[in-house]
C-alpha distance (Angstrom), angle and dihedral (degrees) to the residues before:
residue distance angle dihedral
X1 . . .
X2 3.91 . .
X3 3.55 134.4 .
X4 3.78 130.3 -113.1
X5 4.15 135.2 -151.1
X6 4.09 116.0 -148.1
X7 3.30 135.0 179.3
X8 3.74 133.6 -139.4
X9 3.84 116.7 -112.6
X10 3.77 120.1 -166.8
X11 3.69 111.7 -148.6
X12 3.63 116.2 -155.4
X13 3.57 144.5 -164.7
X14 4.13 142.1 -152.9
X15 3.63 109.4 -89.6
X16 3.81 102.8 -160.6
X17 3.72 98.1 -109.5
X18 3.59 103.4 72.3
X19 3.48 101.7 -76.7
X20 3.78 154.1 60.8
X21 3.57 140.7 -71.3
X22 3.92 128.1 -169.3
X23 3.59 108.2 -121.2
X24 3.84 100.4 -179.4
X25 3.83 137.8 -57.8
X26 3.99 144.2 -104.5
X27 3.45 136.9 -158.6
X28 3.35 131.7 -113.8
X29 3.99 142.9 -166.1
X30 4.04 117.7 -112.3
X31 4.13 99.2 -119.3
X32 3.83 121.9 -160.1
X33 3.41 139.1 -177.6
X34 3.72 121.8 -95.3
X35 4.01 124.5 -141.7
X36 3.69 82.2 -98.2
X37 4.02 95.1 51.9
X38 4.02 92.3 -110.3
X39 3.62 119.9 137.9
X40 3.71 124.8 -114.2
X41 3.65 145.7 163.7
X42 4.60 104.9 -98.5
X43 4.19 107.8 -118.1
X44 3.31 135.8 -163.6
X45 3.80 127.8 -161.4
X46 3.67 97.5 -157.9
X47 4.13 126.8 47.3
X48 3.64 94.0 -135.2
X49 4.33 90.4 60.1
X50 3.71 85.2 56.2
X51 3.54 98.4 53.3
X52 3.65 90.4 39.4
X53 3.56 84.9 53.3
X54 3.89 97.3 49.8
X55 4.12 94.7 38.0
X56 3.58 109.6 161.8
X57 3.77 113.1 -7.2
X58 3.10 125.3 145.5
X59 4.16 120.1 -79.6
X60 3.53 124.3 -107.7
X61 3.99 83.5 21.0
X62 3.61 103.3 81.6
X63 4.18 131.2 21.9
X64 3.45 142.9 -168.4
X65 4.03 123.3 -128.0
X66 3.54 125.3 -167.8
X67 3.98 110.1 -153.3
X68 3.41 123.1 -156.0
X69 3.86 122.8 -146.7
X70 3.04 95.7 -123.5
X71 4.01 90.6 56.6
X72 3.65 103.6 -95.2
X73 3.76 122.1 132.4
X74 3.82 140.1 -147.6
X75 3.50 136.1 -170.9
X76 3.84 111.0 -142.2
X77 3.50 109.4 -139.2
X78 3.77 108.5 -139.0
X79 3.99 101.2 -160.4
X80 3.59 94.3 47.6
X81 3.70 131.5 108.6
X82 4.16 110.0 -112.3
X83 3.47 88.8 11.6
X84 4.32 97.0 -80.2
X85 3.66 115.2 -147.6
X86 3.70 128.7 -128.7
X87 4.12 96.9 -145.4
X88 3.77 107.4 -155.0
X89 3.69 116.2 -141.1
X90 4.16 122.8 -117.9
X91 3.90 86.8 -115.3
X92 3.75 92.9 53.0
X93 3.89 113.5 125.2
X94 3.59 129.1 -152.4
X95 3.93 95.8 -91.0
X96 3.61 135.4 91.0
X97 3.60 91.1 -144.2
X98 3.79 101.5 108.5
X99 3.62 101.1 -127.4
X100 4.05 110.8 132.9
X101 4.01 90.9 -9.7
X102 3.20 115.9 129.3
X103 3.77 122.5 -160.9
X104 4.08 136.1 -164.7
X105 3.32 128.6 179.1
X106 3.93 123.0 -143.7
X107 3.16 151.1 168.8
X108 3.95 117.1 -120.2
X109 3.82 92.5 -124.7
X110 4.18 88.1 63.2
X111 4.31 84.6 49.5
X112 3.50 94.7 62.2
């Protein structure tokens, strides 16, 4: 198990008038750079490095995920006593629109 930072990308779309319009968002991994210049998704082992790691920015912008090995994946929700998980669903897709995502809230003591 590790944890995971994302961050919140806005997709947009042309609103007929010349400009843009936000049409909904998606998530996506925080990538760095490895000591051999490859690309790949920053982990931490331990909850507390993530949140160290994310500090102070600002809500709704960035998340935490706890992966599972095998593949599972939590959101950890920062305002929440115990540190309550969002578990995302297999058929989840990359939006944040709601359609076909199913969400449940627990507590880590009922994940393990």
């Amino acid at each position: 198990m590790h944890y995971e930072v994302e961050l919140r990308e806005l997709l947009y779309e042309d609103d007929g008038a010349g400009g843009l319009r936000v049409t909904g968002s998606m998530w996506k991994p925080v990538r760095v750079f490895n000591k051999d210049t490859v690309p790949m998704v920053l982990t931490f082992d331990v909850l507390s490095a993530a949140q160290a790691y994310v500090g102070q920015n600002q809500p709704g912008a960035v998340r935490i995920v706890r992966a599972t090995d095998d593949g599972e994946r939590e959101v950890v929700e920062a305002g929440r006593a115990n540190n309550a998980v969002v578990r995302l669903s297999a058929d989840m897709d990359s939006h944040d629109g709601g359609g076909g995502v199913r969400r449940e809230v627990q507590h880590p003591g009922a994940l393990w």
